[in-house]
C-alpha positions in Angstrom: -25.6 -63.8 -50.6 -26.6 -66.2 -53.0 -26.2 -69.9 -54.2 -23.3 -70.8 -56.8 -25.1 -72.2 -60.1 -24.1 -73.3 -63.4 -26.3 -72.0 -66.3 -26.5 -68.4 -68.5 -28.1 -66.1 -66.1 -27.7 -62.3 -66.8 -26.4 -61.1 -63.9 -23.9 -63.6 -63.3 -20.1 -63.7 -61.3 -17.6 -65.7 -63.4 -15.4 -67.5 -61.1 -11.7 -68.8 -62.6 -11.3 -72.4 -63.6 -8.2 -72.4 -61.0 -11.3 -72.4 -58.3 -13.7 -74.5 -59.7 -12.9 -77.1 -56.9 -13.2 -74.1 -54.3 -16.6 -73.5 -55.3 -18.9 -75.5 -56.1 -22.7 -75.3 -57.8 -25.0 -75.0 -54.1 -22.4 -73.3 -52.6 -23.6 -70.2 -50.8 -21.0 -67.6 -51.3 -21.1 -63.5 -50.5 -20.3 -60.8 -52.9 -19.2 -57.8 -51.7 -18.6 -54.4 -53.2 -14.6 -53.2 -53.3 -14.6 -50.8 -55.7 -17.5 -48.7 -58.2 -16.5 -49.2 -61.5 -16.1 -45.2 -62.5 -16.0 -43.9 -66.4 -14.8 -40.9 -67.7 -16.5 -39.0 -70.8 -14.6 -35.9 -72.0 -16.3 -33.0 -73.8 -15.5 -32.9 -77.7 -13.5 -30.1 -77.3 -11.2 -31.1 -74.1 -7.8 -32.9 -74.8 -6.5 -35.5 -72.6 -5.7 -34.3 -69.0 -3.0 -35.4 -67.1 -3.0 -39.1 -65.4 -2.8 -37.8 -61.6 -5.9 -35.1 -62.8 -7.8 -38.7 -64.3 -7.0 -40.6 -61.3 -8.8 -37.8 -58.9 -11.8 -37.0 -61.1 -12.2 -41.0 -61.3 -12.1 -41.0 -57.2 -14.7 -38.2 -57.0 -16.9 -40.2 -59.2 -16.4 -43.4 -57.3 -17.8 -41.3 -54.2 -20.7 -39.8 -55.3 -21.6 -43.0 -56.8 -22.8 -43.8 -53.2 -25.7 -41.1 -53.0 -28.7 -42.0 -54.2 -30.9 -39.1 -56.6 -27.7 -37.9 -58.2 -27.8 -38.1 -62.1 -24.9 -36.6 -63.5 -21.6 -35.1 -62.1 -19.4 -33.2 -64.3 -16.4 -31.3 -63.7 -15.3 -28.3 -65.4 -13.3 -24.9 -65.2 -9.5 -24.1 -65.0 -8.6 -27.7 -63.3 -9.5 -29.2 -66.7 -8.1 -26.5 -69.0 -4.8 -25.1 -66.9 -1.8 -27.4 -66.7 -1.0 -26.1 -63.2 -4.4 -25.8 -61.7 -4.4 -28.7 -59.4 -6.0 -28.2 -56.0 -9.5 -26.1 -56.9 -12.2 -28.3 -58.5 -15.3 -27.1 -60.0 -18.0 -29.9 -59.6 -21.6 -29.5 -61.4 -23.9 -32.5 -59.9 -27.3 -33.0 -61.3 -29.4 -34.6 -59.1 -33.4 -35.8 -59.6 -34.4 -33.5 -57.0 -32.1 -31.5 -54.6 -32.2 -33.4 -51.6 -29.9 -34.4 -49.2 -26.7 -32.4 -50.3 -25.5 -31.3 -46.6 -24.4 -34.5 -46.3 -23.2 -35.0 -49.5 -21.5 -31.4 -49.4 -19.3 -32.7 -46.0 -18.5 -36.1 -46.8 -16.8 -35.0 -49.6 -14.9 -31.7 -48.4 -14.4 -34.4 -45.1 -12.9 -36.9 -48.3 -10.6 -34.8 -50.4 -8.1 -32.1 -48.7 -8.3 -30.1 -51.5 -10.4 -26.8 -52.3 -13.6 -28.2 -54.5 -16.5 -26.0 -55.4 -20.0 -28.1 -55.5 -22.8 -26.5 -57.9 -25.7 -29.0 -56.8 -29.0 -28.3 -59.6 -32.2 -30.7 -60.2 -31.9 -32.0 -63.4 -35.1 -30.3 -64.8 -33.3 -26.7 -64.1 -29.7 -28.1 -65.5 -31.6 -29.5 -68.8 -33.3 -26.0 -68.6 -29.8 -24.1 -68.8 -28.1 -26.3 -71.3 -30.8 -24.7 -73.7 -31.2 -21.1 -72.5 -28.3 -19.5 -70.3 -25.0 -18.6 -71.8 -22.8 -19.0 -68.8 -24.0 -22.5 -68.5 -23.6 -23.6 -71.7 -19.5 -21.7 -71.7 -19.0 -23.7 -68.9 -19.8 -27.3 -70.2 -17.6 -26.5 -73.6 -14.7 -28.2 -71.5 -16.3 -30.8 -69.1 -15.4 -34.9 -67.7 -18.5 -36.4 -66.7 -19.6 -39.8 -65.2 -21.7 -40.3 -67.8 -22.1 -38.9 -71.9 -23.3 -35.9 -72.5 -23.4 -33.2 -76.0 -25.0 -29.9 -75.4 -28.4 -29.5 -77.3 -28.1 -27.8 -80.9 -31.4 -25.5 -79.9 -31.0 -22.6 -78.0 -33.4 -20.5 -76.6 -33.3 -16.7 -75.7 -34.8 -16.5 -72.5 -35.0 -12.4 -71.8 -36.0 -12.8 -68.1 -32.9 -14.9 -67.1 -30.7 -12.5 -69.4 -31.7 -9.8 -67.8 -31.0 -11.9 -64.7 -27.6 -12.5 -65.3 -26.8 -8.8 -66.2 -27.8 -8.1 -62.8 -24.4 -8.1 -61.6 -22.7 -6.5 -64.0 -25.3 -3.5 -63.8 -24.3 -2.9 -59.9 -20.8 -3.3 -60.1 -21.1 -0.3 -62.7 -22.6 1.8 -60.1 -19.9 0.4 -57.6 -16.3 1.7 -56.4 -15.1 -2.3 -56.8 -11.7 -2.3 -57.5 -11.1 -6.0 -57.3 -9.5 -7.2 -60.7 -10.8 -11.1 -60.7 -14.5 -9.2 -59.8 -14.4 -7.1 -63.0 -12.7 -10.1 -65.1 -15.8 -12.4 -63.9 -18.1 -9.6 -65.3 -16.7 -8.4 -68.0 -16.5 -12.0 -69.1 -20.2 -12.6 -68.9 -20.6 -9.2 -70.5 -18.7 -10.9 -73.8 -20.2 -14.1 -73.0 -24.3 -12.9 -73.7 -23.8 -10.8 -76.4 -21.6 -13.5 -78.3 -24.7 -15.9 -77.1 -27.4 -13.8 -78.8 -25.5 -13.3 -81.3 -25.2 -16.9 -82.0 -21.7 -17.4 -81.7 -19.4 -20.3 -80.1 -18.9 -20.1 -76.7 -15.6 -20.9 -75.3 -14.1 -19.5 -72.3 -10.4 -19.3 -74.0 -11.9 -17.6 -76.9 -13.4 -15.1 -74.2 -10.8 -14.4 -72.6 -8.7 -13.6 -76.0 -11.3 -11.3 -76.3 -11.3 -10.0 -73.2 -7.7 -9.2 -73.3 -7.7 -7.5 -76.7 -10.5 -5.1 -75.0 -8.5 -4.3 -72.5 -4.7 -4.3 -73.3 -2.4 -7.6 -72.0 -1.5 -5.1 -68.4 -5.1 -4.9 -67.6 -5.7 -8.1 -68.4 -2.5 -9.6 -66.5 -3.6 -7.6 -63.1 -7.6 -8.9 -63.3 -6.1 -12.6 -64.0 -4.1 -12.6 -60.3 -7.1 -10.8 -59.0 -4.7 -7.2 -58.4 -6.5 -4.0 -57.3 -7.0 -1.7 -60.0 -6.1 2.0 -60.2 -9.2 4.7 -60.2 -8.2 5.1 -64.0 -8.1 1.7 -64.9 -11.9 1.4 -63.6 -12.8 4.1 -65.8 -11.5 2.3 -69.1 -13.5 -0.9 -67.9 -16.6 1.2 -67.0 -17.1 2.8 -70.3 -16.2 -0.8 -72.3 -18.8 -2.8 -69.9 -21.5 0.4 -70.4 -21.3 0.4 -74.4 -21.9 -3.4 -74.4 -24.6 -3.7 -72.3 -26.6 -1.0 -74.4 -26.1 -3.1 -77.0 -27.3 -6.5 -75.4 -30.4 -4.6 -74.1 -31.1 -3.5 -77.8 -30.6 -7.2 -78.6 -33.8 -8.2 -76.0 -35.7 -5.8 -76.5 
């Protein structure tokens, strides 16, 4: 609440000359918050998504504006990049410190009937990743954030969290896994690390190319819709995921 006045304050509220007689300068008047004013910032490389996709990502914005300690919020993944992806959301938020997000996690699978994925990371760790983990830094090639944001130039090779993210694809080796989408996911960060210690662009379209020329389009096909794969289908990927991690770990050495 506050007094009407005439005069060049900063923070002011412009009222219409059509209600100048309505209000007055003494007038005590209340302000009250409708609506958060909510930007978009697209990644470089993104094109324009789809109105109905803008309007949603602009509404998830809107409500995480209410939480205090939260930083950034991007989204990212296939929702962005697939022109029929509309009801799973990957949602990155990047908060001061990670406090509070069981509430924040309900409220908003409460808010939106829709499947939505929350990746919730201080911003110390986040501004960590953006410099040293390959996976991270694929993922924010195609993002929409609240606020602006360009990846940093420098990257660092951090061997321990390398050796951390090869973790998975090392057991599923030694596993009978015959989930498709399971050895897509890992054969992806497979291509993924060695093109980042190589010092090559990371783009998950340009991985997946990749991917699918490794493989052959059938394989590829049957990982996408997450199919079982046959005993000598595992094989084929065993060897192709074996010979490249020899070479990454000759890379860190």
């Amino acid at each position: 609440m506050h007094k009407v006045s005439k005069g060049s304050r900063f923070n002011q509220v412009y009222i219409p000359n059509s209600m100048s007689q309505i209000f007055e300068p003494g007038d005590v008047v209340e302000i009250r918050l409708v609506k958060k004013k909510s930007e978009l910032f697209y990644s470089k490389n993104l094109k324009k998504i789809g109105s109905f996709k803008e309007k949603l990502i602009s509404e998830i914005f809107s409500f995480l504006k209410g939480f205090n300690g939260i930083k950034k919020v991007f989204i990212v993944g296939s929702f962005l990049t697939k022109k029929i992806d509309y009801d799973d959301i990957d949602i990155i938020i990047v908060m001061k410190e990670i406090i509070g997000i069981e509430e924040i996690n309900k409220k908003i699978l409460d808010l939106f009937e829709i499947k939505l994925h929350l990746l919730f990371i201080s911003e110390e760790q986040f501004n960590k990743l953006t410099e040293s983990c390959p996976m991270t830094i694929c993922m924010l090639r195609y993002f929409v954030s609240d606020k602006g944001f360009i990846l940093p130039q420098k990257q660092i090779i951090d061997k321990n969290h390398i050796s951390f993210l090869l973790m998975m694809p090392y057991d599923l080796i030694d596993t009978s896994i015959m989930n498709g989408a399971i050895w897509k996911s890992n054969l992806r960060r497979i291509i993924c690390i060695e093109r980042f210690l190589y010092g090559k662009e990371l783009d998950s379209r340009h991985i997946d190319k990749i991917l699918e020329n490794m493989v052959g389009k059938k394989i590829f096909l049957l990982m996408e819709k997450g199919e079982f794969l046959n005993e000598e289908t595992i094989k084929i990927l065993k060897k192709i995921a074996k010979a490249k991690l020899i070479k990454i770990e000759e890379i860190i050495k």
